[in-house]
C-alpha positions as CSV (number, residue, x, y, z in Angstrom):
1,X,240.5,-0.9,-77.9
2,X,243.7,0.8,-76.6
3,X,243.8,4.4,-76.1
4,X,245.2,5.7,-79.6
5,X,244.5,9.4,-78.1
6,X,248.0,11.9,-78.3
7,X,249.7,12.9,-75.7
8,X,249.1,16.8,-75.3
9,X,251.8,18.9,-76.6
10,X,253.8,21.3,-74.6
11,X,251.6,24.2,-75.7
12,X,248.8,22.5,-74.2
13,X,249.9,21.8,-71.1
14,X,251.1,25.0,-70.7
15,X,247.3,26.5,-71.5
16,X,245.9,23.3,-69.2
17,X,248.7,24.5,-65.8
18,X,247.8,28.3,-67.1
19,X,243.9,27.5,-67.2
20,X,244.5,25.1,-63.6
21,X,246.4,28.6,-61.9
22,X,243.2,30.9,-63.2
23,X,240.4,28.6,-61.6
24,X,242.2,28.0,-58.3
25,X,242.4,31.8,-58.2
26,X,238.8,32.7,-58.9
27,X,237.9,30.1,-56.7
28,X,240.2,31.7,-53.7
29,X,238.9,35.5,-55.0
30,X,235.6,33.6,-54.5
31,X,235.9,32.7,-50.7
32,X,237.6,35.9,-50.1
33,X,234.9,38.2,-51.5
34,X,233.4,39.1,-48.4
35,X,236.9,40.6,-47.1
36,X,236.8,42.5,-50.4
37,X,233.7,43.9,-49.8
38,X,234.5,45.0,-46.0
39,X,237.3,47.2,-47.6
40,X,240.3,45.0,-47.9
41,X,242.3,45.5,-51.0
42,X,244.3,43.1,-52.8
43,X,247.3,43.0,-54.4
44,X,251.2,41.2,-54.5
45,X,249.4,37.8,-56.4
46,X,251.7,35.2,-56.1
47,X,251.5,30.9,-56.9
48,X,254.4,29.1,-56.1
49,X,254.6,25.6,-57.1
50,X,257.2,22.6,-56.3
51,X,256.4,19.3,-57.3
52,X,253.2,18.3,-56.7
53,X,252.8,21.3,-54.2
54,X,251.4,25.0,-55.1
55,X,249.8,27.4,-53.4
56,X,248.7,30.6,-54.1
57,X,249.1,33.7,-51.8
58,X,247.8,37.3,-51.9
59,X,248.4,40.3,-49.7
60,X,245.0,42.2,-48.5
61,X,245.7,45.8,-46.9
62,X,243.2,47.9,-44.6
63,X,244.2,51.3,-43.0
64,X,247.8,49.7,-42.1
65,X,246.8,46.5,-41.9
66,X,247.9,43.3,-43.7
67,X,246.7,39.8,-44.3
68,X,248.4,37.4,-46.6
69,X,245.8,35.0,-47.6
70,X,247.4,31.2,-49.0
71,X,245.1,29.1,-50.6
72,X,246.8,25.4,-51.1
73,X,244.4,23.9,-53.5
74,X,246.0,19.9,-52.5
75,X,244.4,20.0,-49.0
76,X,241.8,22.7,-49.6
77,X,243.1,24.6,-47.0
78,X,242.9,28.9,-46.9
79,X,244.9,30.4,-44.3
80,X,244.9,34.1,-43.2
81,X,248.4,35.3,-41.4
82,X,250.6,37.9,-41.4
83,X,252.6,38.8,-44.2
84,X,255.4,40.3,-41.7
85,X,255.8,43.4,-43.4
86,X,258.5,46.3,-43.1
87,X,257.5,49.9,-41.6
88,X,256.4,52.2,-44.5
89,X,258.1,55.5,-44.5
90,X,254.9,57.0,-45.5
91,X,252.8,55.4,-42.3
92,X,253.3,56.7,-38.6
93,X,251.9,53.6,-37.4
94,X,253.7,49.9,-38.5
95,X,251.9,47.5,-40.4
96,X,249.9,45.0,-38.5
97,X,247.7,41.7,-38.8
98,X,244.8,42.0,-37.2
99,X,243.8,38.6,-35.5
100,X,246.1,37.5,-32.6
101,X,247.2,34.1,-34.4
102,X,246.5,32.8,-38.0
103,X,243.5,31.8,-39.3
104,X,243.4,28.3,-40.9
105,X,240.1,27.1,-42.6
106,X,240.2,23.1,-43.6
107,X,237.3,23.5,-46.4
108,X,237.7,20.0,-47.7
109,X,234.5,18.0,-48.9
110,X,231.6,20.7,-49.4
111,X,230.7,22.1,-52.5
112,X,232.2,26.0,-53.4
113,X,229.1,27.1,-52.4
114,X,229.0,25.9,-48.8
115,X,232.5,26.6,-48.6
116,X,232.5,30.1,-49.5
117,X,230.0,30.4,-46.2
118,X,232.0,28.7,-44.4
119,X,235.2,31.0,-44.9
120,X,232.7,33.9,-44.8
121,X,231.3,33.4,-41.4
122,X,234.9,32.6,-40.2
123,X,236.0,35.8,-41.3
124,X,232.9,37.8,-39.4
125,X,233.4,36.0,-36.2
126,X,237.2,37.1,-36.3
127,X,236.3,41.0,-36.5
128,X,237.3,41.1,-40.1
129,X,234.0,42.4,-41.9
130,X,234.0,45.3,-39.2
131,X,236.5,47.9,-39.0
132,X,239.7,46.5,-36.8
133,X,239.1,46.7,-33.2
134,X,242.7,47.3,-31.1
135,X,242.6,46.2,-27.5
136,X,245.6,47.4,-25.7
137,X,247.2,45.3,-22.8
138,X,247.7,47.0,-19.4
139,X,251.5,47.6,-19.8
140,X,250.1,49.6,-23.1
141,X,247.1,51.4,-21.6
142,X,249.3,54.8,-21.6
143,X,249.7,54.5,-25.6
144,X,245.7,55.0,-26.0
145,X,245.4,58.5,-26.8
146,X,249.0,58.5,-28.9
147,X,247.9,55.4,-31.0
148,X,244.2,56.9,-31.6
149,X,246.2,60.7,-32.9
150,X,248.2,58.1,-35.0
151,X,245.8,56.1,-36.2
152,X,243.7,58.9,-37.4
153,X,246.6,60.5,-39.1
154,X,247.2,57.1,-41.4
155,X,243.8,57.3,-42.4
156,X,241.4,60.5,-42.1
157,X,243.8,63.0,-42.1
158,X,245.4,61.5,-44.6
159,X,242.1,60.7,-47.0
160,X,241.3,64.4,-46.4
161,X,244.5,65.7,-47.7
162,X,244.5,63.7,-50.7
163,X,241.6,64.7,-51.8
164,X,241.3,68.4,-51.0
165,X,244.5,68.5,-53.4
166,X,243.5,66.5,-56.0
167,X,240.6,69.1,-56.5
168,X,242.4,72.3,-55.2
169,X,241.3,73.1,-52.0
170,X,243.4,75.2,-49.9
171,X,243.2,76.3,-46.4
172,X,243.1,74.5,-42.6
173,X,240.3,71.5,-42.7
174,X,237.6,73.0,-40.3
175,X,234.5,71.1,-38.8
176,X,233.1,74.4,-38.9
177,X,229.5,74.9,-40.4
178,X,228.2,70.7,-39.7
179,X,226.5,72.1,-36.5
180,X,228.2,72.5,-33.0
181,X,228.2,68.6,-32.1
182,X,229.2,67.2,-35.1
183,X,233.0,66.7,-34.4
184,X,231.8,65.6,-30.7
185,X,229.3,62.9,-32.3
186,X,232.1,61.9,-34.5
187,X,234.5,61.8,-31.6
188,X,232.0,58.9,-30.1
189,X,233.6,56.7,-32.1
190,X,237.1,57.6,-31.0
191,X,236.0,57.4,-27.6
192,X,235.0,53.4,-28.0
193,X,236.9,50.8,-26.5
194,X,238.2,48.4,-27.5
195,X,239.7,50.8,-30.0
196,X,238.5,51.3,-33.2
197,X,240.2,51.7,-36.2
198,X,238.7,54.4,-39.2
199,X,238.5,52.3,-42.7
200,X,236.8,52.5,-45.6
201,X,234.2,49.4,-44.1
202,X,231.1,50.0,-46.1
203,X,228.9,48.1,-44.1
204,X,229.9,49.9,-40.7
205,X,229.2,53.1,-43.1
206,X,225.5,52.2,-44.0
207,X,225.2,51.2,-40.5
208,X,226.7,54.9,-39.4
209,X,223.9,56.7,-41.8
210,X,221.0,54.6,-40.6
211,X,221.8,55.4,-37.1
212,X,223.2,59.2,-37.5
213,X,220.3,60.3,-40.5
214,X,217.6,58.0,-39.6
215,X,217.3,57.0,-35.8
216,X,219.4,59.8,-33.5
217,X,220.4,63.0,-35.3
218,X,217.2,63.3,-36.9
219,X,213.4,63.9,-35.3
220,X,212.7,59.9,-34.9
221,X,213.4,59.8,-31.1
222,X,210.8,62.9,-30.6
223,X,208.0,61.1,-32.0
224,X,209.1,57.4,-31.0
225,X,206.1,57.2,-28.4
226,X,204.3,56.6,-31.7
227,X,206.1,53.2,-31.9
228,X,206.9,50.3,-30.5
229,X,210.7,49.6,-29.2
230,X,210.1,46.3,-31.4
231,X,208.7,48.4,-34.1
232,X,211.6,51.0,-33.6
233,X,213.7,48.0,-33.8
234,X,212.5,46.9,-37.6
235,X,212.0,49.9,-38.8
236,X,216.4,50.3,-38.0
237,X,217.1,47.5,-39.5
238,X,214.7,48.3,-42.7
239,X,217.0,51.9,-42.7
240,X,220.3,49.9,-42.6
241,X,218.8,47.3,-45.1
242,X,217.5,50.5,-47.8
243,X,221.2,52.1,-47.3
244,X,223.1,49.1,-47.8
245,X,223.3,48.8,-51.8
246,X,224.6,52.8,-51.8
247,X,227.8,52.6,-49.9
248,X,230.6,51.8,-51.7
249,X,234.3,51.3,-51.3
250,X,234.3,54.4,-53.4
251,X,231.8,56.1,-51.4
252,X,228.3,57.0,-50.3
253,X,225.3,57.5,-53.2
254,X,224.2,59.9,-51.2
255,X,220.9,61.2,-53.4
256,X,220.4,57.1,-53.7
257,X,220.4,57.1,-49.9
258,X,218.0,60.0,-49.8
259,X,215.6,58.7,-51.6
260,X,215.7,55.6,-49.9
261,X,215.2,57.2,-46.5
262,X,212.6,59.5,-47.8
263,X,210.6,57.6,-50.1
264,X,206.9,58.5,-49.5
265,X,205.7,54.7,-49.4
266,X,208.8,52.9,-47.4
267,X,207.6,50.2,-45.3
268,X,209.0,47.6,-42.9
269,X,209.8,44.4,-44.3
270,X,205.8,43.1,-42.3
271,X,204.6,45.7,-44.7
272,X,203.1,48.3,-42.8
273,X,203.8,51.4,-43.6
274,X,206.2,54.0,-42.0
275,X,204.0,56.9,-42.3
276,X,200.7,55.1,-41.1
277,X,203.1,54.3,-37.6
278,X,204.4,57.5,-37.1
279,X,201.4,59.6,-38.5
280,X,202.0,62.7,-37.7
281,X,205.3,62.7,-37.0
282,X,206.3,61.1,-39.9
283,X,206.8,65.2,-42.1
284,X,208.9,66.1,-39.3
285,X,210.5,63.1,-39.1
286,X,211.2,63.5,-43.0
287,X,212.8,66.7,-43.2
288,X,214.9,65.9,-40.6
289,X,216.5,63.4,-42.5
290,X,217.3,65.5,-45.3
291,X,218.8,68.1,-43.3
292,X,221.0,65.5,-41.7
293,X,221.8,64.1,-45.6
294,X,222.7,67.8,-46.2
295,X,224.9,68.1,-43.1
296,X,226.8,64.5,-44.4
297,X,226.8,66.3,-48.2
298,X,228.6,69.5,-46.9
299,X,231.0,67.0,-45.3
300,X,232.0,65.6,-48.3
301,X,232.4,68.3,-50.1
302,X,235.1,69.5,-47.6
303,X,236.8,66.4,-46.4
304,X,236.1,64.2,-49.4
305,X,234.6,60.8,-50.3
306,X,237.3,58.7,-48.6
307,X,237.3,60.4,-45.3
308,X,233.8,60.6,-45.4
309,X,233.5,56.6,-45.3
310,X,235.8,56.4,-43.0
311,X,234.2,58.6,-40.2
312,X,231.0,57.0,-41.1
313,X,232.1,53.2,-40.6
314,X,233.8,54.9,-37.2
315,X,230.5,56.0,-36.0
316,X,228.7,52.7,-37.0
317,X,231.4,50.9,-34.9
318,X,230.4,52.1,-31.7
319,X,229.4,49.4,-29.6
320,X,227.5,51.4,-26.7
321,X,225.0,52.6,-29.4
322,X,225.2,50.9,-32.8
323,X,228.5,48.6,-33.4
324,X,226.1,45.4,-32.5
325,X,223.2,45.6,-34.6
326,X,222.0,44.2,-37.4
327,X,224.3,44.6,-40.5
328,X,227.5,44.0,-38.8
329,X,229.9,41.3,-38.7
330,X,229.4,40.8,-35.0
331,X,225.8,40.9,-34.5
332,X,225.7,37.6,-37.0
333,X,228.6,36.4,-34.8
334,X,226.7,36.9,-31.7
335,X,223.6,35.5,-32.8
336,X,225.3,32.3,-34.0
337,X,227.1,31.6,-30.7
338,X,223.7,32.4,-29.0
339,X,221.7,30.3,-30.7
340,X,224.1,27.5,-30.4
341,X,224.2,28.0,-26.4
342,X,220.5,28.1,-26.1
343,X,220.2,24.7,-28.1
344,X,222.6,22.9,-26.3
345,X,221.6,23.9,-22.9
346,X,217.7,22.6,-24.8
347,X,216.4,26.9,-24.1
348,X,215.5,26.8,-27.8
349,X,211.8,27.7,-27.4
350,X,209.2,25.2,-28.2
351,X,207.6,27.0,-30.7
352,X,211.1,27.9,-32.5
353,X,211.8,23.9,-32.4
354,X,208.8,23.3,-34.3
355,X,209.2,26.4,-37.4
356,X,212.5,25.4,-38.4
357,X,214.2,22.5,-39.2
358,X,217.3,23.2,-36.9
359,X,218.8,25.2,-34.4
360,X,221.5,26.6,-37.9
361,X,218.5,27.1,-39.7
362,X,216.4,29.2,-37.0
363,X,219.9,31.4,-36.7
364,X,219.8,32.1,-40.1
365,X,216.4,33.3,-40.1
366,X,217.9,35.3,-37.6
367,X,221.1,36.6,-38.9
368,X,219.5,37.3,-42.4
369,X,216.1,38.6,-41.1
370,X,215.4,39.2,-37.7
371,X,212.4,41.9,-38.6
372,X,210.3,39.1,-40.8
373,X,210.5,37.3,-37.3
374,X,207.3,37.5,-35.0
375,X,207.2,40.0,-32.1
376,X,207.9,37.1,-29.3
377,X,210.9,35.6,-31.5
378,X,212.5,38.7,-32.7
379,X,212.4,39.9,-28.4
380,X,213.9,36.4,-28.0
381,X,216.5,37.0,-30.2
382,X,217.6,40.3,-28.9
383,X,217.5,39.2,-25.4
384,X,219.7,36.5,-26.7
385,X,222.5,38.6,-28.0
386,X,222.2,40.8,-25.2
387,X,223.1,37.8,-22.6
388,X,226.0,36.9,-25.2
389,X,227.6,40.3,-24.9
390,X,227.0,39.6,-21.2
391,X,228.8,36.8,-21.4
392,X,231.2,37.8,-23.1
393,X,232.4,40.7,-21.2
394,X,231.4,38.3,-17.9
395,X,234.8,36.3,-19.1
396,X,237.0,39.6,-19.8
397,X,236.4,38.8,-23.6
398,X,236.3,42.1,-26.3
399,X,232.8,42.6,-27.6
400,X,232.7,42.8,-30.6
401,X,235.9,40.8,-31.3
402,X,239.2,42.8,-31.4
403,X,243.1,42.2,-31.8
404,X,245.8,42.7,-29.5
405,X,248.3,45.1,-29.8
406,X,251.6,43.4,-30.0
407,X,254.3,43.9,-27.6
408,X,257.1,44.5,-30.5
409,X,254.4,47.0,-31.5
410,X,253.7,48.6,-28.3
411,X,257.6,49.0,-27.9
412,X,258.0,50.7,-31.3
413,X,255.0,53.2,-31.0
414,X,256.4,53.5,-27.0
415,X,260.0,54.4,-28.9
416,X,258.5,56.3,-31.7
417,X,256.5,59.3,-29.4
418,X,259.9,59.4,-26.9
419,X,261.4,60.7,-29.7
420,X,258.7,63.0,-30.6
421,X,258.8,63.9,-27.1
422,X,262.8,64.8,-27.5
């Protein structure tokens, strides 16, 4: 029979192009969730259309710097590149992308699912679920210092003021009180290099309290003859996995983090208990915590939420301590790329071969849960990012992964302090 069926009416195919716009936009909010999460914020939406072309593009801004994200539904392509903004009269520092070219992701044939991984593994190995790593060339080596007092002006200094007048603090903001080495600990991060930047990266956060509260600041290291370094080394991750859900873009849960530090029956993910390991040392170890919880508190009160996040995703960037491990962008990055080495160069061991049913699947197991892994495949693994930092540094490469400050940028930062100078 012939098709007898209406043609839509104009009101229709307005809702059917209005209904088309919404689901190509949840599905690019979709593949760009894990940039969300890592602190980027989004706003300027925009879908332009000509013909049978569209595209959608959105703006994503971390302390001063800017991605514009198109997502051209036709050729399922999302690209990440720089939106080429103007200097804000509000920032000292000018907006910046933070990769050294654009990001263009084909993610054509593959369910949402397996594209959304796809997009979010791109992202990590780019450095953009970690705080922004700068690397300076050597004609800009002389704008470290400057760029670092800048950079912290954008965004702690800047957090802190906003909040202490929002609630009505007055006076000079004072370290004063957090215990003699608190400012120097925090200055750790500052002193990392390649540079890095302080944002609101919850991940590096939870990673900054698990290593500040739980395995340095606090009594752990006293009593870690108790342990094993493999031990040592789940019962880090199982810290960085219990802080995880209570970091925020908003800001730490701080008596959620307490009690998961402190909980009388925590375990590591093998199930052994942490109290049975450490056994004596496990009250000390205890109240230690808290008191550093009560130092990070005090903090908070003073400086406020914002700047708070901030110095803790600083201090969970530092690569000579804590910026590679587990829980950070780079560390899957690293693993990845390891794993991939070892396969093709057939240094897989046998008995990893035979568990899994690839060398993608084995560095998943990895990525997701290095401490359910045995003791002579978890050392294997941490050997094995080792040698890729090795390697990476081996060919003058940043580890983790950082951008390059721009000459145009280094010229206008270079301008900028002369006339501070004058």
């Amino acid at each position: 029979m012939p098709d007898t069926a209406l043609p839509p009416t104009s009101d229709e195919t307005i809702d059917a192009a209005t209904a088309a716009i919404a689901r190509q936009q949840q599905l690019t909010r979709r593949l760009i969730a894990p940039l969300l999460r890592a602190g980027w914020e989004d706003c300027e939406w925009e879908v332009f259309e000509e013909d049978d072309y569209t595209e959608h593009t959105l703006q994503l801004d971390r302390s001063n710097f800017h991605i514009q994200v198109s997502w051209c539904p036709g050729d399922r392509t999302l690209r990440l590149s720089d939106p080429e903004l103007e200097w804000f009269d509000d920032r000292v520092v000018p907006p910046m992308f933070p990769l050294d070219e654009d990001l263009v992701l084909k993610l054509t044939g593959a369910p949402e699912h397996v594209q959304a991984e796809t997009a979010r593994r791109a992202f990590a190995t780019a450095g953009l679920l970690d705080p922004t790593r700068i690397h300076l060339p050597q004609n800009a080596g002389h704008l470290r210092v400057s760029l670092l007092q800048l950079l912290m002006e954008d965004t702690f200094f800047q957090a802190t003021r906003d909040y202490r007048a929002a609630v009505g603090k007055d006076g000079v903001m004072s370290f004063d009180g957090l215990g003699e080495d608190f400012d120097w600990r925090i200055a750790a991060g500052l002193r990392a290099y390649p540079l890095v930047v302080p944002g609101p990266v919850p991940s590096s956060a939870a990673l900054g309290i698990a290593e500040w509260c739980w395995r340095r600041e606090s009594d752990v290291e006293g009593w870690h003859r108790k342990v094993t370094d493999l031990e040592m080394a789940r019962a880090n991750i199982a810290a960085t996995r219990a802080v995880l859900p209570h970091v925020h873009q908003e800001g730490v849960d701080w008596p959620a983090v307490r009690l998961a530090l402190t909980a009388p029956g925590r375990r590591l993910a093998s199930g052994s208990a942490l109290a049975g390991l450490f056994e004596g040392g496990w009250q000390p170890v205890l109240q230690s915590i808290h008191r550093e919880i009560d130092r990070w508190c005090l903090a908070e009160d003073r400086f406020g939420p914002q700047a708070v996040l901030q110095m803790l995703s600083l201090h969970g960037s530092r690569t000579e301590s804590i910026g590679t491990w587990w829980g950070s962008g780079w560390y899957e990055s690293a693993v990845r790329v390891a794993v991939d080495h070892a396969a093709t160069n057939n240094r897989l061991p046998h008995a990893l071969t035979a568990a899994y049913a690839g060398p993608e699947q084995f560095a998943d197991a990895v990525v997701h849960g290095p401490d359910l892994l045995d003791d002579d495949t978890l050392l294997w693994a941490i050997e094995a990012v080792h040698d890729e930092e090795g390697r990476r540094r081996g060919a003058d490469q940043p580890v983790p992964t950082a951008v390059t400050l721009p000459d145009w940028a280094a010229d206008q930062l270079t301008a900028l302090l002369a006339e501070d100078d004058d």
